[in-house]
C-alpha positions in Angstrom: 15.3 -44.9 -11.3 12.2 -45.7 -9.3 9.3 -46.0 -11.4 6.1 -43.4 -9.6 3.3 -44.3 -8.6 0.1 -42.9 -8.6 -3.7 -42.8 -6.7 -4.7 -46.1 -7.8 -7.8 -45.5 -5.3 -8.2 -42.3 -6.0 -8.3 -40.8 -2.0 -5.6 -38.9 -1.9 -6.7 -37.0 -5.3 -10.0 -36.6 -3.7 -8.6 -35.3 -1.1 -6.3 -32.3 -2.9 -9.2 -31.8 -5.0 -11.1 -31.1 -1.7 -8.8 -28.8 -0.3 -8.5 -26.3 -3.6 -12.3 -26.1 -3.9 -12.5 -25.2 -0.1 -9.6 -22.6 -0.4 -11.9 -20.7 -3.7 -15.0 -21.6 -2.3 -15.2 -20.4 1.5 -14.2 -16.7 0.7 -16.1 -16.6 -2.2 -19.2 -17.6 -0.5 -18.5 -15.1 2.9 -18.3 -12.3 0.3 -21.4 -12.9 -1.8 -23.6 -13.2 1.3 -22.2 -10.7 4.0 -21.2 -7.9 1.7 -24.5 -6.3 1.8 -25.0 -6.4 5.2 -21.4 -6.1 6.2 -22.0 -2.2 6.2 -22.9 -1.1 9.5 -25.0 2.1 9.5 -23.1 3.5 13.5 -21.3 1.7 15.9 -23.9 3.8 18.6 -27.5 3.9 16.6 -29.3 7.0 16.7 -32.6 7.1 18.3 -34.1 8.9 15.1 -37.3 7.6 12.9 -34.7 8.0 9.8 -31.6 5.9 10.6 -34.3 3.6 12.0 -35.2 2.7 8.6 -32.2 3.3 7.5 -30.6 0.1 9.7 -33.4 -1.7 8.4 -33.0 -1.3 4.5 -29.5 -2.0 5.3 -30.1 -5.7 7.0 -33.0 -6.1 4.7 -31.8 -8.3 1.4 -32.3 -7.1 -1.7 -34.4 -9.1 -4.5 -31.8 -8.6 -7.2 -32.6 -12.2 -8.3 -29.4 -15.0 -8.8 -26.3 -13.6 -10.4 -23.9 -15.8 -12.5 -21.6 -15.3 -9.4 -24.3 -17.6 -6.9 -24.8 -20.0 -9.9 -21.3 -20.6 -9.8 -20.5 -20.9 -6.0 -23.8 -23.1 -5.8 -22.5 -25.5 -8.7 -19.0 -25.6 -6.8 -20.5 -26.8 -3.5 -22.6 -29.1 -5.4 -18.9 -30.6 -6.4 -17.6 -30.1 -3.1 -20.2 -32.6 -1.8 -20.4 -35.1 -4.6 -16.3 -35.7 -4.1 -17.1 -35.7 -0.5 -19.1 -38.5 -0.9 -16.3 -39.9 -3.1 -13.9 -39.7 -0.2 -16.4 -41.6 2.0 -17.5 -44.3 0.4 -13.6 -44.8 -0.8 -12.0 -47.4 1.5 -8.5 -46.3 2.9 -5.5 -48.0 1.7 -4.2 -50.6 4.6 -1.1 -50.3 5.3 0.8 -53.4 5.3 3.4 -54.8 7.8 6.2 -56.5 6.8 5.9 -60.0 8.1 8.4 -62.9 7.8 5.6 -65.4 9.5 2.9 -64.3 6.7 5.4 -65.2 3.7 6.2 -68.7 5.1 2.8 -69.4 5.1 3.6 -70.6 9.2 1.8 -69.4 12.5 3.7 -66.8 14.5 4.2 -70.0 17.2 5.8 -72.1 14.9 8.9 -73.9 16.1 12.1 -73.7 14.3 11.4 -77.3 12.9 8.1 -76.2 10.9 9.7 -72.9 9.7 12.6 -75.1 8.3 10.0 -77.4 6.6 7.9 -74.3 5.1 10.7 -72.7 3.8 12.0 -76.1 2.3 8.4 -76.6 0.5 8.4 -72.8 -1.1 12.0 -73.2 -2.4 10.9 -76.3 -4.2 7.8 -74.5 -5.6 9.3 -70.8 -6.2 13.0 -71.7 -7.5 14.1 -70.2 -10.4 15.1 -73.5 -11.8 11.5 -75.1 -11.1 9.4 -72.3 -12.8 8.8 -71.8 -16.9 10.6 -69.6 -18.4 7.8 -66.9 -18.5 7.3 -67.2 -14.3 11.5 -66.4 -14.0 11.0 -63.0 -13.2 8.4 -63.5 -10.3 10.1 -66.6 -8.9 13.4 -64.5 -8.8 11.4 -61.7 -6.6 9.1 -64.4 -4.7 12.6 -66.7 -3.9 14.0 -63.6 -2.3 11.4 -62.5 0.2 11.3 -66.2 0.8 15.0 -66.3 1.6 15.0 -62.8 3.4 11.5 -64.2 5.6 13.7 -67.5 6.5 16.9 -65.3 7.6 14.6 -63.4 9.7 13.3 -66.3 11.6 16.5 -68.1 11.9 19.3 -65.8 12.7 18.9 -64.0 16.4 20.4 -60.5 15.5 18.0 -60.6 11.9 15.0 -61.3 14.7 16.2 -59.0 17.0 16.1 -56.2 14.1 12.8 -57.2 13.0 11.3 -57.3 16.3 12.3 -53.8 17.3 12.2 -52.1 14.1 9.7 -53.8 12.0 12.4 -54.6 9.4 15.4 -57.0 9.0 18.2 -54.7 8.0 17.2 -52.4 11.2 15.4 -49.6 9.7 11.8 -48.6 10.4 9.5 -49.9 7.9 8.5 -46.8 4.4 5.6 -45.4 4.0 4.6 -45.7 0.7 4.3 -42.0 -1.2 1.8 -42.2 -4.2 1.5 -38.7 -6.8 -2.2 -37.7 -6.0 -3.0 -38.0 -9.3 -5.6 -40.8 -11.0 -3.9 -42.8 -13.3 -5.8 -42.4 -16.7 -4.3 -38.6 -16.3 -0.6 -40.4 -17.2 -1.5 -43.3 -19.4 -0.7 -43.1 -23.3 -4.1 -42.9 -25.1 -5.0 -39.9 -22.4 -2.2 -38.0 -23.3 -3.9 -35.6 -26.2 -6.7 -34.7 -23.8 -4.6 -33.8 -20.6 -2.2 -32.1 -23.3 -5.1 -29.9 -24.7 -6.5 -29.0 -21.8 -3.4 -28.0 -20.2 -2.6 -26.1 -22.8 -5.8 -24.3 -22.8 -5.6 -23.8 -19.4 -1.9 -22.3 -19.1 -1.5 -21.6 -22.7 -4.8 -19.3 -23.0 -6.9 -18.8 -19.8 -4.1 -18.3 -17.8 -2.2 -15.1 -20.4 -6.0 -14.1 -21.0 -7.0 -13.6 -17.5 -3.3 -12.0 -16.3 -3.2 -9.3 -19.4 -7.2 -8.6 -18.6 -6.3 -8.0 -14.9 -3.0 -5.7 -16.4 -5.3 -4.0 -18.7 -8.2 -2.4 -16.1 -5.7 -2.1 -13.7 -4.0 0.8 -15.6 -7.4 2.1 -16.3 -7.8 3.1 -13.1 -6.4 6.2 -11.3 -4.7 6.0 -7.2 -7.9 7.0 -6.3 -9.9 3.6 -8.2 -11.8 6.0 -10.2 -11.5 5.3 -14.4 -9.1 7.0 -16.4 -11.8 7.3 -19.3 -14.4 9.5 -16.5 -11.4 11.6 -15.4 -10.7 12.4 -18.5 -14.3 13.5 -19.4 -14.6 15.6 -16.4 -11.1 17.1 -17.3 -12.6 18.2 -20.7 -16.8 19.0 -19.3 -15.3 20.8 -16.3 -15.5 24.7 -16.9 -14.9 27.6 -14.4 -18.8 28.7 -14.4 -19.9 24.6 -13.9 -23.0 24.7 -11.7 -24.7 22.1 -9.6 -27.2 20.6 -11.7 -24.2 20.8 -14.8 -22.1 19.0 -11.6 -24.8 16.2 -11.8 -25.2 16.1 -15.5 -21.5 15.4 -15.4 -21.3 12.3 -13.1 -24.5 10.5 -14.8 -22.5 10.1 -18.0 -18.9 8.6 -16.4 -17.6 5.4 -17.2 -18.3 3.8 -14.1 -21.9 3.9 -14.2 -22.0 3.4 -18.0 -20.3 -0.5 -16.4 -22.2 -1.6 -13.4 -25.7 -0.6 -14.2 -27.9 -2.8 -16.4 -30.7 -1.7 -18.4 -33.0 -4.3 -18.1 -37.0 -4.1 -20.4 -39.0 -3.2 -16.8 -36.4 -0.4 -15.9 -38.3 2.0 -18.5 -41.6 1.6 -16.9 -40.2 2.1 -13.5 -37.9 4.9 -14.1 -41.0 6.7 -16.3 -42.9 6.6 -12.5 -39.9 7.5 -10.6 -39.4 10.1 -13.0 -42.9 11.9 -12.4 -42.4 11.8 -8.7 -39.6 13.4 -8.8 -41.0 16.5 -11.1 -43.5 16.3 -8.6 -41.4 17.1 -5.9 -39.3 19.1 -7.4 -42.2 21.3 -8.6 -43.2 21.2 -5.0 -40.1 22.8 -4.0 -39.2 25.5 -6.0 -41.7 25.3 -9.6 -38.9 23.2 -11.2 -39.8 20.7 -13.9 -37.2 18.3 -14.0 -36.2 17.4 -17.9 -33.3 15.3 -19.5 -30.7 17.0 -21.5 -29.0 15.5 -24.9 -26.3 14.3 -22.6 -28.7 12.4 -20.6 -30.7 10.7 -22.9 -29.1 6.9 -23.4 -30.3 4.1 -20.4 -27.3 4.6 -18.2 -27.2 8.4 -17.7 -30.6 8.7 -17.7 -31.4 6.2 -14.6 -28.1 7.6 -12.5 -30.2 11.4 -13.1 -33.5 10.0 -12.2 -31.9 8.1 -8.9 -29.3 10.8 -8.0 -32.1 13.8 -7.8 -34.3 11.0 -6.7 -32.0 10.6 -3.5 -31.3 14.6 -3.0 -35.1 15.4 -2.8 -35.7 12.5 -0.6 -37.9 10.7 -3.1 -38.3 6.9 -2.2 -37.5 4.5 -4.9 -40.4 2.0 -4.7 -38.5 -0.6 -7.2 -35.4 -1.6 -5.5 -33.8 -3.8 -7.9 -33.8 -0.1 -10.2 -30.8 1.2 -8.8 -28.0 -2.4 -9.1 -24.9 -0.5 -7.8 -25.2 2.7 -4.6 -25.5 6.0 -6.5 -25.0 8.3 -4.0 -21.3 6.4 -2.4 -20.4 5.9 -6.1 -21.2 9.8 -6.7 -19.4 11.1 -3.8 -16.1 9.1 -5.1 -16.7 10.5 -8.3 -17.1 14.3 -6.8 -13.9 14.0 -4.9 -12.0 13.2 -8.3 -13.7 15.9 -9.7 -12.2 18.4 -7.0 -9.0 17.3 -7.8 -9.3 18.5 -11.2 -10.4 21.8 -10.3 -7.8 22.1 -7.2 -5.1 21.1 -10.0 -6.5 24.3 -12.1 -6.6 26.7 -8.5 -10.1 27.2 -9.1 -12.0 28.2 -6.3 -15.2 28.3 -7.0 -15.9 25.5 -8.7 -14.2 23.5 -6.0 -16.2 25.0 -3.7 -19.2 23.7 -5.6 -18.2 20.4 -5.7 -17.6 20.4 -1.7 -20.9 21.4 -1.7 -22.1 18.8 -3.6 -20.2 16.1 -1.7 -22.8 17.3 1.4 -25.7 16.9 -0.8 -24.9 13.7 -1.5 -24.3 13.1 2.2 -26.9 14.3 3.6 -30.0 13.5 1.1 -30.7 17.5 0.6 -31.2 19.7 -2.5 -29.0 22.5 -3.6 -30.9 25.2 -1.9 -32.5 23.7 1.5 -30.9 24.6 4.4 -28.9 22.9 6.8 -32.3 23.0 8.8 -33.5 20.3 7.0 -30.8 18.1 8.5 -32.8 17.9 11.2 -35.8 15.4 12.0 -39.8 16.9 11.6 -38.5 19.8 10.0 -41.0 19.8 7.0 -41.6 22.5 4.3 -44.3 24.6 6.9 -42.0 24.3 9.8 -39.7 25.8 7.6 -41.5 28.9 6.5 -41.8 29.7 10.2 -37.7 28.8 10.7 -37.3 31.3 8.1 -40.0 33.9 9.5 -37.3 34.1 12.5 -34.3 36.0 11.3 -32.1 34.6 13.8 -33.0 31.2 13.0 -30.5 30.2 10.4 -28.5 27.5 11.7 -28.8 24.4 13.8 -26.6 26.2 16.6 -29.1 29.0 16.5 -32.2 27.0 16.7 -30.7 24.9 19.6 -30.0 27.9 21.8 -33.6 28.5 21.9 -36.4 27.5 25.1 -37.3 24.0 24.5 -41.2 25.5 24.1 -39.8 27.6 21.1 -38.3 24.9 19.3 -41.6 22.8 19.6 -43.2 26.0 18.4 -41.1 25.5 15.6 -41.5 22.6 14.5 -44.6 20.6 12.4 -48.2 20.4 14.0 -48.9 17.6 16.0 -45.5 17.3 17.2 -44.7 14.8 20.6 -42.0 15.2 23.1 -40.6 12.4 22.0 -40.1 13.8 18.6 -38.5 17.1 20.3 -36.0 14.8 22.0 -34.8 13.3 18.6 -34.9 16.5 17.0 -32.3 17.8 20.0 -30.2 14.7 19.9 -30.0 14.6 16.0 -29.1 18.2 16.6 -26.1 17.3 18.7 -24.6 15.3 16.3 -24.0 18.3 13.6 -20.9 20.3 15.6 -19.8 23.8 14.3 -16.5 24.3 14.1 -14.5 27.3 16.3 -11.5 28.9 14.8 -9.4 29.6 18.1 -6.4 30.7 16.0 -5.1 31.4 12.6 -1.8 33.2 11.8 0.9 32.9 9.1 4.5 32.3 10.7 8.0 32.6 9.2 10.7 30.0 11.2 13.3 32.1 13.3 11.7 35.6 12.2 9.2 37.9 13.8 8.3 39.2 10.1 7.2 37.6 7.0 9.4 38.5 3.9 9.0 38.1 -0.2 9.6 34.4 -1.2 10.0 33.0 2.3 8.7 29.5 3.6 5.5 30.8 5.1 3.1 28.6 7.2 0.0 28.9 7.8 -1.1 27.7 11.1 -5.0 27.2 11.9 -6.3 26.0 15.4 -10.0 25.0 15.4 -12.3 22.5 18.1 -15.8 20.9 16.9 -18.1 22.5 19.0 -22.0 20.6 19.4 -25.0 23.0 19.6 -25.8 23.8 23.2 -22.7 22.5 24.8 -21.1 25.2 27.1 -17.9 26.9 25.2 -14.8 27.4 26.8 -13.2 31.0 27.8 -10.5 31.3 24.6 -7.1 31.7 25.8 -5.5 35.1 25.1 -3.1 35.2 22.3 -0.1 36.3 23.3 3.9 35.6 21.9 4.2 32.6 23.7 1.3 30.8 23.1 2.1 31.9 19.3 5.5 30.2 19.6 4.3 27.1 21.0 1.8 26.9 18.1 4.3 27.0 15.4 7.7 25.3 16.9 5.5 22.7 19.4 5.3 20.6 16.3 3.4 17.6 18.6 2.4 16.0 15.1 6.0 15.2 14.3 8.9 13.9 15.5 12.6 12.6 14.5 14.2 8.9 13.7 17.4 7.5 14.7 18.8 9.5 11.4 17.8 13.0 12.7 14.8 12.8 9.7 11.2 14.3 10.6 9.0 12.1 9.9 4.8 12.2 10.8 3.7 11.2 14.8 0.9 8.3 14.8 -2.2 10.6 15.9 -3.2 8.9 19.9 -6.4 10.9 19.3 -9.7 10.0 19.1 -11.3 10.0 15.6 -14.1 11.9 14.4 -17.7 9.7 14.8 -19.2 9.0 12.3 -21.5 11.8 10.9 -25.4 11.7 11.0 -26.7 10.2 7.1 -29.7 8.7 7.8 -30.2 8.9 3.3 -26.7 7.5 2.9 -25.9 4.1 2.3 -23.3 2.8 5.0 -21.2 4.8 7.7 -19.7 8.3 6.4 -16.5 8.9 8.2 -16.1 12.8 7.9 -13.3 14.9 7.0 -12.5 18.6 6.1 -10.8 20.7 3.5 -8.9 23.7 4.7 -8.2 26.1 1.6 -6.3 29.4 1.3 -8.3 31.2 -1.2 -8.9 34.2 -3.4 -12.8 34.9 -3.4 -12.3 38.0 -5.4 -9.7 37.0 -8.4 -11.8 33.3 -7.6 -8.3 31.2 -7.4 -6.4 29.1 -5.1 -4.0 30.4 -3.2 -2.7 27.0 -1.3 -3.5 23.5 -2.2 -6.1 21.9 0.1 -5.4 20.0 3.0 -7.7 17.2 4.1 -8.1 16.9 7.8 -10.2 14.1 9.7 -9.6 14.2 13.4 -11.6 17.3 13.9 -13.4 16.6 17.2 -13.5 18.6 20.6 -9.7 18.3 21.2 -8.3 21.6 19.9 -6.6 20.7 16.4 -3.4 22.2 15.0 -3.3 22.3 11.5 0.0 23.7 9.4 -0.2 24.3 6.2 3.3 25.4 4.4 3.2 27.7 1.1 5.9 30.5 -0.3 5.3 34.0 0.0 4.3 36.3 -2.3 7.4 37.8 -4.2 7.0 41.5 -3.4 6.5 43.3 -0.2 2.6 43.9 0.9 -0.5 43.2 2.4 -2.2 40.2 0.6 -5.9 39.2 1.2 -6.8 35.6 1.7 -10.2 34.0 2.3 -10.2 30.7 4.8 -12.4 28.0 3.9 -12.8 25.1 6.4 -15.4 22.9 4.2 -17.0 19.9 5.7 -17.2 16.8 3.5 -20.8 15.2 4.9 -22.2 18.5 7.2 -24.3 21.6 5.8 -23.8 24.6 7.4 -20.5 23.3 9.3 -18.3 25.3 7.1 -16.0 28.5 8.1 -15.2 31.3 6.0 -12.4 33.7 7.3 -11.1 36.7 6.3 -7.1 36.4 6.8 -4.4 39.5 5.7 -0.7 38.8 5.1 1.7 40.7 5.3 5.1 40.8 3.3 8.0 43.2 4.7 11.1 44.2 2.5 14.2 42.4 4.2 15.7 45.2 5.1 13.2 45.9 7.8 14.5 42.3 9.1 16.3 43.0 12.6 20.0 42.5 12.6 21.5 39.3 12.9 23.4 39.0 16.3 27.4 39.1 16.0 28.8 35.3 16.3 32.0 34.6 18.0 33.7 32.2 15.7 37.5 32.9 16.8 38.9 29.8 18.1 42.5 29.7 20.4 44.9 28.5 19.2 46.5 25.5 21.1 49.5 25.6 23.0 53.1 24.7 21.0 53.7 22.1 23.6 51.1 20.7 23.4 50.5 18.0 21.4 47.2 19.2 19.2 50.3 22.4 18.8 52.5 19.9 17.5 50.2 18.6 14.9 48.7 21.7 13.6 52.5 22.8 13.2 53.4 19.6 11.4 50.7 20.4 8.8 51.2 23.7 8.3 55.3 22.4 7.6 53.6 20.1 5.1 51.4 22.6 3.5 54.5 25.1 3.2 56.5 22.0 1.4 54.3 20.8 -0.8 53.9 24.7 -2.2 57.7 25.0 -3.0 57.8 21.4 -4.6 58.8 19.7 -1.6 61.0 22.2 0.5 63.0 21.0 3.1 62.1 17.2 4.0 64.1 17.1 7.3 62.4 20.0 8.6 60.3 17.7 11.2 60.0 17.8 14.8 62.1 15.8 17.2 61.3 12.2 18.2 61.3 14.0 21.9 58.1 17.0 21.2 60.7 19.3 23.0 62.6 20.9 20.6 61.2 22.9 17.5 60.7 22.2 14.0 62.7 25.0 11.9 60.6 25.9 9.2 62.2 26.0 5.9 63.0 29.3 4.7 61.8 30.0 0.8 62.4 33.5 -1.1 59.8 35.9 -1.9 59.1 34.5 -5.2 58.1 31.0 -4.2 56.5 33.1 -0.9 54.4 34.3 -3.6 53.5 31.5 -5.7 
């Protein structure tokens, strides 16, 4: 067996060593400096003062001084280079030819006379005979390159070979493989060092790292929230939760608790933060803001401070006080909330936490209006919004004269600043319900326990743009609605399975006080107002736009006949004032005001006896008849011919009846 070899020089180490430290430290390195700007605020900026500032906080950097994360990328470059340098000033290994000339000791022109003469004078020096016993075993290897070089140079097919391939025998000349490993890794007073640290490596760091990775994964839900927060808002969620208990709620999960670090300025700066926002809160409505008992250790306290912080627009002047995005981290958190209350079918408190989830969006307070979306829209201009009945909505206010709407608005206001108001304006659509039925498949009436669907047709409609003449609803247009099912289609088996949606997304939604680009979506819900319960799970939607969108929903019937009030609820995720509440009635018939079933035809002729599909059935019918008396007559078959007739066998009553 061949003994290995290994990087005497040490390049080819160098140069694994090289590679593994590019392949960690290249992605590690994009991530750590392009994750905080990697967030775009809109593909198509908007013009407005707000997400001005906004795309500037978002390229800005943030001071949060050098993690342990930088130290250890910088430290790994640092390595990079130094081996880098190792690998340059490291001469390459030459690769040697074989060379019969070289081994003679003879110039490449030497005749056949002085080769002969060489060769002579080395096999007097290197013979195994000539050398001390402790030179044998290099004269044995020395004579036989010295014999092998001679053979070379004297035989014409050994030249030949040599000449074309490099080699006597006829091969091409080996490369020379080497383990790219240094050889004090292998050699014997190395080995309790390399054996230690491997086993600390595979033995400990590797099980330690593997069960840690096994461990949070579990504590996580499908949705990446903690298993420990969903729990608590299992057990702190009640049916009369309200917003500010909402908020109490997410300042104590788990998640915050983890990422955010108290650190010995924080108290200082959260105790000034804190007093602007009583400040402004006071403002407002003559609210003091205070902490609660649940609120009172570091982490809940600074996620209060900086969530009502962010819904009354309060700026944070200490940037490094917030070290993880409270309001994206909130809005995650909200949406596992609602399905905890969906789970429990209750509607109001879902409703509340949908409302929350705009908030959060959109930088507001619980009770401003969806006015206050809008640019220069200040507490004064607001009065006077308010002072007009009809001004209620951003629709409303954009169907006015341009000279109202400046009328509107705060003192001192430019035409520049209407034009942003208008275009800011355009980016909150209100949504149109063109249809909304309940359908039963293959029946004109709904009946008790059936497979109901819901069907709900709606378009995103921008303030001031000119609305479309609705269609008449008539039967047809109903029928294509619910069996036009352009949002499925079939496989090669005959299975229905979901069409890839060729339609254009919904744009991203106007958050000029939320970190990032919100891409919007909608709940539909089926609801109860008056028993406060849900009626139909919700359905998420997000390819609302200007395109009509058909949305089914599927549900059973109520179980006895009747007419059953529902409430529709179309609730924006990211938009106030976007939502759509419907009054909707079903129906339930008894059955037996169904109509009656049309008569089928299912006789089938039956085929001619000389024919041959008469033939066959005959034959089985003879087989049935025998195998119900035991066997019967076995000849009883037709002939080999088709023309003549098969007798049956004749039985008596009794085995007639059995």
């Amino acid at each position: 067996m061949a003994k290995p070899t290994f990087d005497e020089n040490g390049d080819t180490f160098n140069y694994f060593f090289m590679t593994m430290l590019a392949i960690v430290l290249i992605p590690a390195t994009y991530v750590t400096l392009f994750k905080k700007t990697a967030t775009v605020v809109r593909k198509t900026p908007c013009p407005c003062d707000a997400c001005k500032r906004k795309v500037s906080r978002a390229v800005a950097p943030r001071s949060s001084g050098v993690g342990k994360k930088a130290i250890a990328i910088l430290l790994g470059w640092l390595l990079f280079a130094f081996v880098s340098y190792q690998v340059y000033i490291t001469p390459s290994p030459e690769v040697l030819r074989w060379n019969p000339f070289d081994i003679l000791g003879v110039e490449d022109s030497a005749t056949p006379q002085k080769i002969k003469t060489a060769y002579r004078g080395l096999s007097r020096l290197w013979h195994p005979d000539k050398v001390s016993p402790d030179q044998l075993e290099v004269a044995v290897a020395r004579m036989a390159e010295i014999n092998k070089a001679y053979e070379t140079l004297t035989d014409d097919a050994t030249r030949e070979n040599w000449e074309k391939y490099g080699h006597p025998d006829g091969s091409r000349n080996s490369m020379t493989m080497s383990i790219a490993l240094p050889p004090w890794l292998v050699e014997a007073h190395n080995n309790f060092w390399v054996l230690a640290a491997y086993g600390i490596v595979c033995g400990l760091m590797l099980p330690y790292f593997i069960g840690k990775w096994w461990y949070r994964s579990g504590d996580y839900t499908k949705d990446r929230i903690r298993t420990k927060s969903m729990g608590s808002f299992f057990k702190q969620l009640k049916e009369t939760t309200n917003a500010k208990q909402i908020v109490e709620i997410l300042a104590n999960a788990e998640e915050f608790k983890e990422d955010i670090v108290s650190r010995p300025s924080d108290e200082a700066a959260l105790e000034k933060l804190g007093a602007l926002v009583n400040s402004a809160l006071e403002k407002k409505n003559g609210e003091k803001f205070e902490y609660t008992k649940k609120t009172t250790s570091p982490a809940p306290l600074k996620v209060l401070t900086l969530l009502y912080a962010h819904t009354l627009n309060v700026p944070v002047e200490d940037k490094d006080l917030a070290q993880v995005d409270i309001a994206a981290k909130s809005l995650h958190l909200i949406h596992g909330m609602v399905q905890i209350t969906i789970a429990r079918q209750w509607l109001a408190v879902s409703l509340s936490l949908m409302d929350m989830s705009q908030i959060l969006v959109q930088g507001l307070y619980f009770s401003d209006s969806p006015l206050q979306q809008l640019p220069f829209v200040d507490v004064e201009a607001l009065k006077t919004l308010k002072g007009k009945k009809q001004i209620k909505s951003i629709k409303q206010y954009m169907e006015l004269d341009r000279k109202d709407r400046t009328a509107l608005l705060k003192k001192n206001v430019t035409d520049d600043e209407v034009d942003q108001v208008a275009t800011v304006a355009k980016q909150y659509p209100e949504l149109k319900v063109l249809k909304a039925f309940f359908r039963v498949a293959g029946d004109n009436v709904i009946t008790p326990g059936s497979l109901c669907t819901f069907i709900l047709k709606v378009r995103a409609v921008a303030p001031g743009e000119v609305e479309e003449e609705p269609v008449k609803s008539d039967k047809d247009d109903v029928d294509a609605l619910f069996e036009g099912d352009v949002d499925s289609e079939e496989d090669e088996d005959g299975n229905v399975k979901p069409k890839k949606d060729s339609k254009t997304p919904a744009p991203a939604v106007h958050a000029p006080y939320f970190p990032g680009e919100k891409k919007p979506f909608w709940w539909v819900v089926l609801g109860d107002h008056k028993n406060d319960r849900i009626v139909v799970s919700p359905t998420k939607v997000t390819d609302i736009t200007s395109t009509p969108k058909t949305v089914r929903i599927q549900f059973q019937s109520p179980p006895r006949p009747g007419q059953y009030s529902f409430n529709l609820f179309v609730k924006s995720d990211s938009i106030i004032g976007a939502d759509i509440l419907k009054d909707m009635t079903l129906t339930v018939v008894d059955p037996s005001e169904l109509p009656p079933e049309p008569e089928i035809d299912d006789d089938i002729s039956e085929p001619d006896e000389d024919s041959i599909a008469g033939q066959m059935a005959l034959l089985k019918e003879q087989g049935l008849a025998a195998a119900a008396i035991g066997g019967g007559n076995k000849g009883a078959v037709a002939p080999a011919g088709g023309k003549g007739k098969a007798k049956a066998p004749e039985t008596d009553s009794d085995s007639d009846s059995d």
